[in-house]
C-alpha positions as CSV (number, residue, x, y, z in Angstrom):
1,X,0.0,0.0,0.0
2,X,1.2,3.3,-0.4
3,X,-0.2,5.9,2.2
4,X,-1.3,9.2,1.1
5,X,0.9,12.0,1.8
6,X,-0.5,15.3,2.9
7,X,-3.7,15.2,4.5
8,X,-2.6,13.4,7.8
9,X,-5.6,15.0,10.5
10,X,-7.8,15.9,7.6
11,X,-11.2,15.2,6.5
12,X,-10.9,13.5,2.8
13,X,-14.2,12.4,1.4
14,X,-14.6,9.6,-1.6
15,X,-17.0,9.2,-4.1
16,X,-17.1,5.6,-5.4
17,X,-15.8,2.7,-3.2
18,X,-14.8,-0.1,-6.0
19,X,-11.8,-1.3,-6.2
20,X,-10.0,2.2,-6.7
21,X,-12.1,3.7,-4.3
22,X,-11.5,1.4,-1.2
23,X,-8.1,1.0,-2.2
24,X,-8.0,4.7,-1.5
25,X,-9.4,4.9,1.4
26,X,-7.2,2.1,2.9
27,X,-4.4,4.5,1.9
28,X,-5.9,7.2,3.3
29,X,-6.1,5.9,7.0
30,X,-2.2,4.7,6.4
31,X,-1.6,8.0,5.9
32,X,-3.5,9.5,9.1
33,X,-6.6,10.8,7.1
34,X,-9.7,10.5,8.0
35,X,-11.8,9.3,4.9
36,X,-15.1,9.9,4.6
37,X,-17.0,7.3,2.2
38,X,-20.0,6.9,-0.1
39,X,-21.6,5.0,-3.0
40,X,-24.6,5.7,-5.0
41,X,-25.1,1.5,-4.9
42,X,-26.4,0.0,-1.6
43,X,-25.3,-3.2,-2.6
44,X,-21.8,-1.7,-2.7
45,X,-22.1,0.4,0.4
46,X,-22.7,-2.8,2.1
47,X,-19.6,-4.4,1.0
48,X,-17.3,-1.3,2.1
49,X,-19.2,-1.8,5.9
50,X,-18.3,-5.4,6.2
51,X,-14.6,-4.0,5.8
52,X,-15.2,-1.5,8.6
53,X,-15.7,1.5,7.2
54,X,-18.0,4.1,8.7
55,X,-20.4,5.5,5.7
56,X,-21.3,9.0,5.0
57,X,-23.6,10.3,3.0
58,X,-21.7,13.1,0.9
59,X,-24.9,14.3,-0.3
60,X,-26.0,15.6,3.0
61,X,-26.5,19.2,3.6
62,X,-23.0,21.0,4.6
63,X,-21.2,17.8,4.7
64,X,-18.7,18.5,1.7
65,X,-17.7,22.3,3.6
66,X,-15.4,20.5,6.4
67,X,-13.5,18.0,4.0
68,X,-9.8,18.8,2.5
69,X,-10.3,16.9,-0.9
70,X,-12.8,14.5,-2.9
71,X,-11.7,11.6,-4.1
72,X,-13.6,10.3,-6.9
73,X,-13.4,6.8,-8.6
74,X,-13.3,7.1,-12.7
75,X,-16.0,5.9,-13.6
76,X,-18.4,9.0,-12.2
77,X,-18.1,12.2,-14.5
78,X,-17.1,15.1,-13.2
79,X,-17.7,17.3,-15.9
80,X,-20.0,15.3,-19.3
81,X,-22.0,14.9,-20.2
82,X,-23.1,16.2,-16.7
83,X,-21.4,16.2,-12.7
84,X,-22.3,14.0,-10.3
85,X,-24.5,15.9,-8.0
86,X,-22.2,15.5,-5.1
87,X,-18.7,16.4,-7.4
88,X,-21.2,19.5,-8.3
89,X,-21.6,20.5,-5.0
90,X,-17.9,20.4,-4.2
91,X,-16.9,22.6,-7.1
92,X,-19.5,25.1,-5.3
93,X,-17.5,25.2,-2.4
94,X,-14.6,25.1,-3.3
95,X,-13.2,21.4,-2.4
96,X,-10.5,20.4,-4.6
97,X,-11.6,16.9,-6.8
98,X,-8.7,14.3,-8.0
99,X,-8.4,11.1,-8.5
100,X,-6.5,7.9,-7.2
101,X,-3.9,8.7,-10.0
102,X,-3.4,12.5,-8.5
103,X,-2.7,10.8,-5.2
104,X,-0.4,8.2,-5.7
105,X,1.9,10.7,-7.8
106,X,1.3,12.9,-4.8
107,X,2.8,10.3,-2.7
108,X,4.5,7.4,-4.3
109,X,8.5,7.6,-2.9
110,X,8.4,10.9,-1.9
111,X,9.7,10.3,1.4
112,X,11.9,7.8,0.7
113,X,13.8,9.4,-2.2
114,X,17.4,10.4,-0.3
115,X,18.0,6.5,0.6
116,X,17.8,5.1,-2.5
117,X,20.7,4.8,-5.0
118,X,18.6,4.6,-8.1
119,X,15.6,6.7,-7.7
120,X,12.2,4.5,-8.6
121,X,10.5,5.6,-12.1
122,X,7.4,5.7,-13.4
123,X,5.8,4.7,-16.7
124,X,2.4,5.7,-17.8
125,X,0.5,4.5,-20.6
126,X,-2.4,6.0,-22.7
127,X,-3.6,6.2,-25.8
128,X,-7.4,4.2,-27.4
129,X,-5.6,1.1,-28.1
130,X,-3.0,-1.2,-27.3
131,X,-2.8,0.6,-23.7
132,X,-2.8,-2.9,-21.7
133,X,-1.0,-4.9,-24.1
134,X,2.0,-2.1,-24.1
135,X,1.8,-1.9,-20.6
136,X,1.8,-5.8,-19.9
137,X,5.1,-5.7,-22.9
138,X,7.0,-3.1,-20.7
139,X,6.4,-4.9,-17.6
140,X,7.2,-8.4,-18.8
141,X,10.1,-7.3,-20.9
142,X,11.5,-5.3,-17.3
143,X,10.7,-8.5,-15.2
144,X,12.8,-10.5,-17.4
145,X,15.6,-8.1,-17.7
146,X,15.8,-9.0,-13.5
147,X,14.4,-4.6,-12.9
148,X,12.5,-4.6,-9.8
149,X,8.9,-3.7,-11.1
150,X,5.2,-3.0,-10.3
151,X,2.2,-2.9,-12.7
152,X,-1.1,-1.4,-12.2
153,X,-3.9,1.0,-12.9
154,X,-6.4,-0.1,-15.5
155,X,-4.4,-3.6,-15.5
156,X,-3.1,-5.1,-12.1
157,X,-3.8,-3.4,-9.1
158,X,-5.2,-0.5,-7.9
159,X,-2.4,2.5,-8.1
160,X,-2.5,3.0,-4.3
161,X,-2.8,-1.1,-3.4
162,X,0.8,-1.8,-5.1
163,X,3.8,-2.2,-2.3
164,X,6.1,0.7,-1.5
165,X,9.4,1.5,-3.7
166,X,12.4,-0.4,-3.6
167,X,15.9,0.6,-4.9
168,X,15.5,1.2,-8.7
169,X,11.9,0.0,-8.9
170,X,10.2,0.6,-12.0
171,X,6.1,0.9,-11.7
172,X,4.1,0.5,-14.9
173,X,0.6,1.7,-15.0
174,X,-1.9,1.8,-17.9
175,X,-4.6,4.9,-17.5
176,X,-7.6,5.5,-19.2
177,X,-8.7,9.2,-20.3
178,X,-11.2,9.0,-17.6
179,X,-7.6,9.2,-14.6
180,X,-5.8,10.9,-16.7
181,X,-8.3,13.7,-17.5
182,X,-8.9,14.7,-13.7
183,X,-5.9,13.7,-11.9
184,X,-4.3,16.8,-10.1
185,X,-1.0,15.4,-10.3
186,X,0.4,13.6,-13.2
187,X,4.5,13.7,-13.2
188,X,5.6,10.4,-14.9
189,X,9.3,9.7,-15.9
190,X,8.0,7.9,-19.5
191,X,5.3,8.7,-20.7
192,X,3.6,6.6,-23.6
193,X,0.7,7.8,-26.2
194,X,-0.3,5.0,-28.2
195,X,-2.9,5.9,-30.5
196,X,-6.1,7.6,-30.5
197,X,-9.6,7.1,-32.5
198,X,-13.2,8.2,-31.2
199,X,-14.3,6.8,-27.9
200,X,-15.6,7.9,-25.2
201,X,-16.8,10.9,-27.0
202,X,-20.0,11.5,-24.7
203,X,-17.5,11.5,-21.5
204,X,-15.6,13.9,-23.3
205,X,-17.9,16.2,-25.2
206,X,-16.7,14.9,-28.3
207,X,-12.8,14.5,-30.1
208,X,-11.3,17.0,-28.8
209,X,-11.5,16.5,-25.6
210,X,-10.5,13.4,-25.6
211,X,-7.8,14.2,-27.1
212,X,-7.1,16.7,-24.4
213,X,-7.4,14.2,-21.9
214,X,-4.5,12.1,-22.8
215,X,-2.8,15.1,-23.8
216,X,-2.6,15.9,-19.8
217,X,-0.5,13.1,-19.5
218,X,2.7,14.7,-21.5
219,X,1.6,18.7,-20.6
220,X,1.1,18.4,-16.1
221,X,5.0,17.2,-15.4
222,X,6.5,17.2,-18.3
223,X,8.2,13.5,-18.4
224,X,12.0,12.6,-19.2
225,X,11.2,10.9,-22.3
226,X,8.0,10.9,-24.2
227,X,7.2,7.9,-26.5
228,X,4.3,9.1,-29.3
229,X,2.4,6.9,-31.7
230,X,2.3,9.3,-34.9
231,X,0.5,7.1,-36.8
232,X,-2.7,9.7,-36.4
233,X,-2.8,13.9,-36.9
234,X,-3.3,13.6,-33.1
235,X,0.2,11.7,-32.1
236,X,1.9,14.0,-34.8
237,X,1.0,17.4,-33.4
238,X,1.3,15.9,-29.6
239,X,5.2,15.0,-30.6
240,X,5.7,18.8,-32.3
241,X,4.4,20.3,-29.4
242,X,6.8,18.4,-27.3
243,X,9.7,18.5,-29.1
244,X,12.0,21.5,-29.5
245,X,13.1,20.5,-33.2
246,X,12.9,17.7,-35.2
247,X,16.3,16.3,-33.4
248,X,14.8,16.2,-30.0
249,X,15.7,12.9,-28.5
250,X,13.6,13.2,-25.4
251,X,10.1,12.6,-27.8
252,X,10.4,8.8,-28.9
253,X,8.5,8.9,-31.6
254,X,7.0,5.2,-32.9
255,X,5.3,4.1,-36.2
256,X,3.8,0.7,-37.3
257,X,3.8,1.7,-40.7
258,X,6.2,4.6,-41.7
259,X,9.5,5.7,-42.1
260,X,10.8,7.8,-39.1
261,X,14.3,8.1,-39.8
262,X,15.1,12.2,-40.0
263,X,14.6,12.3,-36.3
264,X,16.7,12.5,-33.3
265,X,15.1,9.4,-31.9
266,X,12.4,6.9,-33.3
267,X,11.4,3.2,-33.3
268,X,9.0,1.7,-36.2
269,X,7.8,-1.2,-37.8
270,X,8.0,-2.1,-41.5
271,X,6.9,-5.8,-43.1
272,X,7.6,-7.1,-39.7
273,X,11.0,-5.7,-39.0
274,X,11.3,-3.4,-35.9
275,X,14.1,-0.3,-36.2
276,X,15.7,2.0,-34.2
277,X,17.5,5.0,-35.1
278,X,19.1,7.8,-33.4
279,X,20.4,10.9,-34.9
280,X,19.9,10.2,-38.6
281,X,21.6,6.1,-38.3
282,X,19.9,2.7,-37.6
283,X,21.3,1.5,-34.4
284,X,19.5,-1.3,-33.9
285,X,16.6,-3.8,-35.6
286,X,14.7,-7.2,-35.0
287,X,12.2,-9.4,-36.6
288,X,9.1,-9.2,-35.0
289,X,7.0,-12.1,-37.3
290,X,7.7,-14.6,-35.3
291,X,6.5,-13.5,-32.3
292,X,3.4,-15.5,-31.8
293,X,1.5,-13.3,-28.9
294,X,1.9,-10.5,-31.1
295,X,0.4,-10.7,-34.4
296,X,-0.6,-7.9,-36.6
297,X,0.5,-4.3,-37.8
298,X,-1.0,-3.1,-34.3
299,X,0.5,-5.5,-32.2
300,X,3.8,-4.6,-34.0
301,X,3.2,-0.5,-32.9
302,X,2.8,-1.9,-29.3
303,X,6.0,-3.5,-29.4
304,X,7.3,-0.5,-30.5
305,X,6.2,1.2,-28.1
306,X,7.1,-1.2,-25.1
307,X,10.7,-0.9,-27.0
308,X,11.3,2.8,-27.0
309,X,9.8,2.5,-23.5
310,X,12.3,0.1,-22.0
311,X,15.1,1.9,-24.4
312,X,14.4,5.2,-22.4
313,X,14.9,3.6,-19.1
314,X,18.4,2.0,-20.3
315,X,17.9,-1.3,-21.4
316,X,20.1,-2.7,-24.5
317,X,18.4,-3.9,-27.9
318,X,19.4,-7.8,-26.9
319,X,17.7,-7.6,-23.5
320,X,14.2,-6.5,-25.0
321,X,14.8,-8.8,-28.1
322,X,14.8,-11.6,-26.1
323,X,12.3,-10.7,-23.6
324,X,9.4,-10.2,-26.4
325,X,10.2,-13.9,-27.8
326,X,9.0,-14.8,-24.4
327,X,5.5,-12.8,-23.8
328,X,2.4,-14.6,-23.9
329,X,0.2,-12.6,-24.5
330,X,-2.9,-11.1,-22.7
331,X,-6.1,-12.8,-21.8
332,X,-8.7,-11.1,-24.3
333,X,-6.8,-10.1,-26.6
334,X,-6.2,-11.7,-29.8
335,X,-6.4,-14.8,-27.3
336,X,-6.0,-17.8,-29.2
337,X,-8.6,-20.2,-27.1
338,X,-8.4,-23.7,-29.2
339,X,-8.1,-24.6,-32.3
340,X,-10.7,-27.5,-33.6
341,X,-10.9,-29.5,-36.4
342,X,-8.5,-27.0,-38.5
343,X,-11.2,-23.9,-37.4
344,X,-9.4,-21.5,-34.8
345,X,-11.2,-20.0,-31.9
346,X,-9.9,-16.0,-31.1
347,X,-10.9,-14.5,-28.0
348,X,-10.6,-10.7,-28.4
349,X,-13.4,-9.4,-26.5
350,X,-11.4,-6.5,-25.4
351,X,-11.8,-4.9,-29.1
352,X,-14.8,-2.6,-27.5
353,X,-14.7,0.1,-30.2
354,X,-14.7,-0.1,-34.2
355,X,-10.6,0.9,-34.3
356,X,-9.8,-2.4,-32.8
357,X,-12.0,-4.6,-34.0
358,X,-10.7,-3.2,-37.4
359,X,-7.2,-4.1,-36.4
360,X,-8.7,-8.0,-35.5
361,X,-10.1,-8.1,-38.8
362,X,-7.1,-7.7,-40.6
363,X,-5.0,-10.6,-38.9
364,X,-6.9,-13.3,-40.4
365,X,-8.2,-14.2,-43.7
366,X,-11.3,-16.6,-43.0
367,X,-13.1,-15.2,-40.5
368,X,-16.5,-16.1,-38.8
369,X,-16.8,-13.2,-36.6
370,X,-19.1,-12.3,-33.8
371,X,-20.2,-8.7,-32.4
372,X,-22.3,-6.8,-31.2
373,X,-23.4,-5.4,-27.8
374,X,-23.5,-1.9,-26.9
375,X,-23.0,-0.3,-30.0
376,X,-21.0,3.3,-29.9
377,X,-21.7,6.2,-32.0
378,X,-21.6,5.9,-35.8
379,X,-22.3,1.9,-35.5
380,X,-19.5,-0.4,-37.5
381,X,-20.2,1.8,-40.9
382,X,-16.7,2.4,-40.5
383,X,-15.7,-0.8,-40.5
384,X,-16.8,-2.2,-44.2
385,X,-13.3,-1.4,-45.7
386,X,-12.2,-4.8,-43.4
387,X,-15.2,-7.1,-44.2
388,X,-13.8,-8.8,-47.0
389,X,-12.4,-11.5,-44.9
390,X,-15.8,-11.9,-42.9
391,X,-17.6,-14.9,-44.3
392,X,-20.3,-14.0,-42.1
393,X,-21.1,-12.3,-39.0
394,X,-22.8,-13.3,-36.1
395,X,-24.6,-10.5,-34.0
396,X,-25.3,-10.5,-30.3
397,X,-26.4,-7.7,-27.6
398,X,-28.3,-4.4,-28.0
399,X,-26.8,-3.2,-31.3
400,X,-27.2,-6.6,-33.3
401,X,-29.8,-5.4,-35.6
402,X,-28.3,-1.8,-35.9
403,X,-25.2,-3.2,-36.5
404,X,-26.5,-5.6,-39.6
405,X,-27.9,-2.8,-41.6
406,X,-24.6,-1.6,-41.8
407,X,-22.4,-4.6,-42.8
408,X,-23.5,-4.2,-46.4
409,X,-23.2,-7.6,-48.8
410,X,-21.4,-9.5,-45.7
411,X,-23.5,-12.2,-44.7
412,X,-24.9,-12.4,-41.3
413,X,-27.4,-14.1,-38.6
414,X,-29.1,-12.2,-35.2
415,X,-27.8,-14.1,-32.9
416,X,-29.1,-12.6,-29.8
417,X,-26.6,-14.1,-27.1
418,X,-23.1,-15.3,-27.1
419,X,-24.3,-18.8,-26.7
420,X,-26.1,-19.1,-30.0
421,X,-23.4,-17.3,-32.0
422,X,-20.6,-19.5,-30.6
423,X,-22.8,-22.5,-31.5
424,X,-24.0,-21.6,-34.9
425,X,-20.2,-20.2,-36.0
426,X,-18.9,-23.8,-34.8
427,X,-21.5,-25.3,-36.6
428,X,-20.6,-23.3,-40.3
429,X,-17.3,-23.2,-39.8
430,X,-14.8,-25.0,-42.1
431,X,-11.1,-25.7,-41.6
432,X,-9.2,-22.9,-42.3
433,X,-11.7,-20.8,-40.9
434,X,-11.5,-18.1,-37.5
435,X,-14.2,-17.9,-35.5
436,X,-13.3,-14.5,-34.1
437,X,-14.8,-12.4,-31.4
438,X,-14.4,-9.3,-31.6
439,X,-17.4,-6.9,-30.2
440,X,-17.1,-3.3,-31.8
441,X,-18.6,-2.7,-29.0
442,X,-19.3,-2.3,-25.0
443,X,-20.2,-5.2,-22.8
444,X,-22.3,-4.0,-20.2
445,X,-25.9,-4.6,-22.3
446,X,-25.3,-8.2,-21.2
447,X,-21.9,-8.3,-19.0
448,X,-20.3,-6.5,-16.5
449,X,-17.3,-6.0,-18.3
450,X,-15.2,-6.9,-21.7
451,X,-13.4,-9.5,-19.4
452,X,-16.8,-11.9,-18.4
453,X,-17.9,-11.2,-21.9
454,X,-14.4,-13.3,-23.1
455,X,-14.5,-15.8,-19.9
456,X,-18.1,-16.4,-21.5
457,X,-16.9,-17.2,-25.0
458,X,-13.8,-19.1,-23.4
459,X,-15.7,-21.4,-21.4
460,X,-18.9,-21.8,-24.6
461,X,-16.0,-22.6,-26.9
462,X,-14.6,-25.1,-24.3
463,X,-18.3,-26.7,-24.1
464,X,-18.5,-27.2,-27.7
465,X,-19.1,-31.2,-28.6
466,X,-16.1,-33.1,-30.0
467,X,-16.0,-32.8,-33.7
């Protein structure tokens, strides 16, 4: 755990007690604050007394007025598409909101700084996609490398739940636009921008400020080294605003498609070959097409990423070479689950939006695919430039039907539930053939998250009768 610096005798209310939210308070108390706790969910309310804490209804009258801070978890907006009555009332009276994320950079080492040899870093990933793959690549290829290392955030544990810093620890943390967009504090040592498409966009109040969101990350603290996915306008203008000149070795910036080689400091991919240069020469390469866990022009960007990452914090070419042969993979993600009778069974339930389900579609060639769920704005239309290696779709959850008038001459069945369109994909498909999962789309029209929606598929494709 890492107590909370700077608020020892004070009140601290928090908003949301998930796991971010009671991991907070835990850190509170170990840091002499007195938290003060709610949740809009009974249910959950109940689950924070039967750890011992005392609740308090934030809503109350003139309760916010004697607190030092609220803490709110990230799911809750803040701002759109509207505040949460009670983070409404403490912007009336002037109470400071952040986040778990503020805190822990508020407090993570602080102390502790002056005994350690090698001060402990801090990595922080963002960006639409590839965000937990990237992150679970930097930590794996650290781990192996023998770094002392920590990963949370959106992936692992909670921020403030991970153990205190040891001599040269690295901690890797993956964070959403929703903790990166409030979080008072942001001061990373690396700082990592993947990508960006639309998502999110009601949270936000549209593109921009989403953008603006992960921009936080690189603007707050202003990290050592920033590594920037320029594959979009977005990444681009992020790395000229960062960058003093083209030359400028502290912006890393990463490409799964082009050419980067006029500046001071870039890693990209090309037909499966990863390069670095530095200062105009290639210093170092490695074929990445062999690397099982990681197929497909978006898995090669993350390992570019995770590269430039671990390049910044001092690692040699070999070190990462070998560690990548190594990674397995993460559950959920382009997830191979069986293969049967020649047909192969591809978890990737955590493609929740039409970029990454685009990327899915272009790793196979046969592909039975099933989506669907809670469809986001603008449906899959985008998506018909990567059907021509559907052989047919089968649709599930809330958006199914919306989601077949858009898919054009690809064939398709309403499938309803995950059950049916697991069983009638198995039953169609031929060998050769990937039976694919890959949403477009939320989960929580019929799961609580992406995760139970893949356990789901996992254990229906285990089920299936021997062929």
């Amino acid at each position: 755990m890492i107590p909370v610096r700077g608020y020892k005798g004070a009140k601290v209310a928090v908003l949301g007690l998930g796991r971010s939210g009671l991991a907070t308070a835990r850190a509170l108390v170990a840091g002499g604050a007195e938290p003060l706790l709610w949740d809009d969910s009974s249910e959950v309310r109940t689950k924070a007394e039967s750890e011992g804490f005392v609740l308090t209804d934030l809503g109350r009258r003139g309760v916010l007025e004697d607190v030092a801070l609220l803490v709110t978890s990230p799911g809750i907006p803040h701002l759109y598409p509207a505040p949460h009555p009670i983070i409404r009332v403490a912007m009336e009276v002037g109470v400071p909101v952040d986040n778990d994320i503020g805190l822990f950079f508020r407090s993570f080492a602080v102390e502790d700084l002056d005994g350690f040899d090698t001060a402990p870093r801090v990595v922080a990933v963002t960006g639409s996609n590839g965000k937990s793959t990237t992150t679970a690549l930097i930590y794996h290829i650290l781990a192996e490398a023998g770094r002392p290392v920590q990963m949370a955030g959106n992936i692992g544990r909670g921020v403030l739940d991970i153990d205190p810093a040891v001599d040269g620890q690295v901690v890797v943390l993956e964070l959403s636009s929703y903790q990166t967009e409030l979080a008072r504090a942001l001061t990373p040592d690396v700082a990592v921008f993947t990508n960006l498409s639309p998502d999110h966009i009601d949270r936000h109040n549209g593109m921009g400020g989403y953008f603006a969101s992960k921009r936080r990350l690189f603007s707050e603290g202003g990290p050592d080294h920033a590594v920037i996915g320029v594959d979009e306008v977005e990444g681009m203008f992020l790395a000229d605003q960062i960058a003093s000149a083209a030359a400028d070795d502290r912006v890393i910036r990463i490409s799964s498609g082009q050419k980067l080689e006029r500046f001071g400091w870039s890693v990209f991919a090309r037909k499966g070959f990863l390069s670095e240069w530095r200062k105009g020469r290639q210093v170092a390469s490695m074929d990445l097409r062999e690397i099982a866990a990681l197929p497909g022009v978006h898995n090669q960007q993350n390992a570019c990423a995770a590269y430039a990452a671990c390049r910044a914090l001092g690692l040699a070419p070999r070190e990462i070479e070998m560690a990548l042969r190594s990674f397995a993979g993460l559950s959920h993600r382009n997830q191979l689950v069986t293969t049967r009778g020649g047909v192969r069974f591809v978890n990737d339930s955590k493609a929740t939006n039409v970029d990454s389900a685009a990327k899915a579609l272009q790793v196979f060639s046969r592909i039975r695919w099933i989506a669907g769920g809670m469809g986001k704005e603008g449906g899959i239309a985008a998506l018909q430039p990567f059907l021509g290696s559907v052989v047919k779709a089968y649709l599930i959850g809330h958006s199914a039907r919306d989601f077949a008038q858009q898919l054009g001459t690809t064939p398709y069945e309403i499938c309803e539930t995950m059950s049916r369109a697991v069983e009638r994909a198995a039953a169609e498909a031929e060998a050769g053939d990937v039976v694919l999962l890959a949403p477009a789309a939320a989960s929580f029209d019929q799961y609580q998250n992406f995760e139970k929606r893949g356990e789901d598929f996992i254990i229906l494709v285990q089920d299936l009768p021997e062929v």
